[in-house]
VOLUM-462399 format. One record per residue (C-alpha): y negated, z negated, x; residue number from 1. Coordinates in steps of 0.2 Angstrom, whole numbers, plus 5000, padded with zeros to 4 digits. Each point is the difference from the previous one (the first is absolute). Layout:
N
@v: Y	w: Z	u: X	num: NUM
...
END
This chain:
108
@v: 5000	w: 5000	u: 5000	num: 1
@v: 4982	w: 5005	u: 5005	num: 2
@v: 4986	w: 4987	u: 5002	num: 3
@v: 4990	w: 5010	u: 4987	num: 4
@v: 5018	w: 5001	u: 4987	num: 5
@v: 4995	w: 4984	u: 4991	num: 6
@v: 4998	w: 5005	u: 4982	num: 7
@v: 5012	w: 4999	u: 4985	num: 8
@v: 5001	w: 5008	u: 4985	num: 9
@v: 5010	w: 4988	u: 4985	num: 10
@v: 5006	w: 5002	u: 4983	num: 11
@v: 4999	w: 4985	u: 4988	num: 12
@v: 5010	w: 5001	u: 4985	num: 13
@v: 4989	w: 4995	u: 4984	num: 14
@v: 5008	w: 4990	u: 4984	num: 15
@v: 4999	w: 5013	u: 4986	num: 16
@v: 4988	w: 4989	u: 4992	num: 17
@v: 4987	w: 5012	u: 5011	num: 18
@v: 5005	w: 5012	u: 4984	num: 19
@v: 4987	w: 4990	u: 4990	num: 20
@v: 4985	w: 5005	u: 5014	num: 21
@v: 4989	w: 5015	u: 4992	num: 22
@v: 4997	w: 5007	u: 5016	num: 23
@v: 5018	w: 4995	u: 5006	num: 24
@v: 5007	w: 5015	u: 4987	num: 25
@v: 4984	w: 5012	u: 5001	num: 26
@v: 5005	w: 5002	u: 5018	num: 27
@v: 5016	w: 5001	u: 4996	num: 28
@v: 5004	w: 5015	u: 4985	num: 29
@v: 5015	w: 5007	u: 5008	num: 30
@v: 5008	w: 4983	u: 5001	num: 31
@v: 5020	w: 4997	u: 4997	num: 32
@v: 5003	w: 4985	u: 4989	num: 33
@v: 5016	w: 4998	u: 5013	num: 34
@v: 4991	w: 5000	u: 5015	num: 35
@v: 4992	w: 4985	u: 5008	num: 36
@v: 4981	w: 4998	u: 5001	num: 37
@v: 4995	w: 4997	u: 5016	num: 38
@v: 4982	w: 4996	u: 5012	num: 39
@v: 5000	w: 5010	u: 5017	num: 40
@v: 4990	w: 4994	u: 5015	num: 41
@v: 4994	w: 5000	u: 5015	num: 42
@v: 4998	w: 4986	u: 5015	num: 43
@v: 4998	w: 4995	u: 5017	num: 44
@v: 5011	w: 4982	u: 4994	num: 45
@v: 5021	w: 5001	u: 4999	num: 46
@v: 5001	w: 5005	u: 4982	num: 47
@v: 5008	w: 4982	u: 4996	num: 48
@v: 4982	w: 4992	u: 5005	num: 49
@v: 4991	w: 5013	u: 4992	num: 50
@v: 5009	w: 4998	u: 4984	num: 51
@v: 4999	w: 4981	u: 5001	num: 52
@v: 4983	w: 5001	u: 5002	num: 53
@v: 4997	w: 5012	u: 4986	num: 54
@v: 5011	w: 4985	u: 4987	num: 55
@v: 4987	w: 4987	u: 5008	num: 56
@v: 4984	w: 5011	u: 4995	num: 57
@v: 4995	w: 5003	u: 5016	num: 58
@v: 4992	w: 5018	u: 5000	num: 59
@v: 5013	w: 5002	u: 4990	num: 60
@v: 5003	w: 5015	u: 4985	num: 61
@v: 4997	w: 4993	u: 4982	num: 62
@v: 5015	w: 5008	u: 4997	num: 63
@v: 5013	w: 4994	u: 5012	num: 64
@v: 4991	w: 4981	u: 4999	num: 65
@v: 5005	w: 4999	u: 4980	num: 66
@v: 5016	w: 5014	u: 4998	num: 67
@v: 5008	w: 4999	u: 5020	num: 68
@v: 5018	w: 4997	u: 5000	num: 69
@v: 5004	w: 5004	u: 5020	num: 70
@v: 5001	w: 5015	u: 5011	num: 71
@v: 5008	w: 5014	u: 5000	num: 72
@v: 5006	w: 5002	u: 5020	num: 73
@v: 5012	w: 5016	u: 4997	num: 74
@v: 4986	w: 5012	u: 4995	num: 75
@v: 4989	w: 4994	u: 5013	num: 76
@v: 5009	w: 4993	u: 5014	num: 77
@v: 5005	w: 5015	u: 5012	num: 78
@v: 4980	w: 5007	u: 4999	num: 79
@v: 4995	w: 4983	u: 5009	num: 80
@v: 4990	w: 4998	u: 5011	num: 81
@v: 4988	w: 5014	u: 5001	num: 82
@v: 4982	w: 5002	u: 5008	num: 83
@v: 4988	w: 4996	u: 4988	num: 84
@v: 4993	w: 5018	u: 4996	num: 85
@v: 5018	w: 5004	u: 4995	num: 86
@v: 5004	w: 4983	u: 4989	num: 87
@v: 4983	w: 5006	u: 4990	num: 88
@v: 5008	w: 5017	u: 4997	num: 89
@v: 5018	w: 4993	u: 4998	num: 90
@v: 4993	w: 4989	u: 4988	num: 91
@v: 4994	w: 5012	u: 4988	num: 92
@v: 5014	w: 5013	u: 5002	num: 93
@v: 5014	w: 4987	u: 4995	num: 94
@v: 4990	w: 4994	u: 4985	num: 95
@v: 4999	w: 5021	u: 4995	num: 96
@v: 5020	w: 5001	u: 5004	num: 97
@v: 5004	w: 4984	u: 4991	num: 98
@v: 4988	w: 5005	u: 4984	num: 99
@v: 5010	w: 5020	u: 5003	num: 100
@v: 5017	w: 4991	u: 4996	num: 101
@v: 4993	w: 4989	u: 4985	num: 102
@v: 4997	w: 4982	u: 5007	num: 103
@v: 4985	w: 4994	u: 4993	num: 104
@v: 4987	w: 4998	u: 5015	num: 105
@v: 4984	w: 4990	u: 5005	num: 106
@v: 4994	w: 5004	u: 5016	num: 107
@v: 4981	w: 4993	u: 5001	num: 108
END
């Protein structure tokens, strides 16, 4: 690993309760009621910090502080770590894959 590879992308599995959220399900019209609905990030932490911290309300994302279950580590795993200009893109491009295949996605 490269001095500079210390960024992490994560997935946090929500509760379905997130289904109630307005703007959970306007961003999500092609959802699958099967699939799970998920949060996707990104961190310079180990995704177990950054997760805790997000339950603990520190900068943390509405979403994941009231609906976040745990992480997801085998749709994010083998991308770790990755410079930071990449974990921004990688960030984005999973929540667009993962959306593609009907999970229901919040990516902030």
């Amino acid at each position: 690993m490269k001095l500079s590879e210390n960024h992490n992308v994560y997935v946090i599995e929500l509760s379905k309760d997130v289904l109630r959220e307005r703007r959970f399900i306007k961003s999500n019209p092609d959802y699958k009621d099967a699939m799970p609905c998920v949060y996707v990030g990104m961190t310079g932490l180990d995704p177990d910090i950054r997760f805790d911290k997000h339950k603990a309300g520190i900068q943390s994302n509405r979403f994941v502080k009231e609906y976040g279950l745990w992480l997801l580590p085998d749709l994010y795993e083998k991308l770790n770590p990755m410079p930071y200009e990449d974990a921004r893109y990688m960030e984005v491009d999973l929540a667009i894959r993962l959306r593609e295949n009907g999970y229901g996605v919040w990516q902030a």
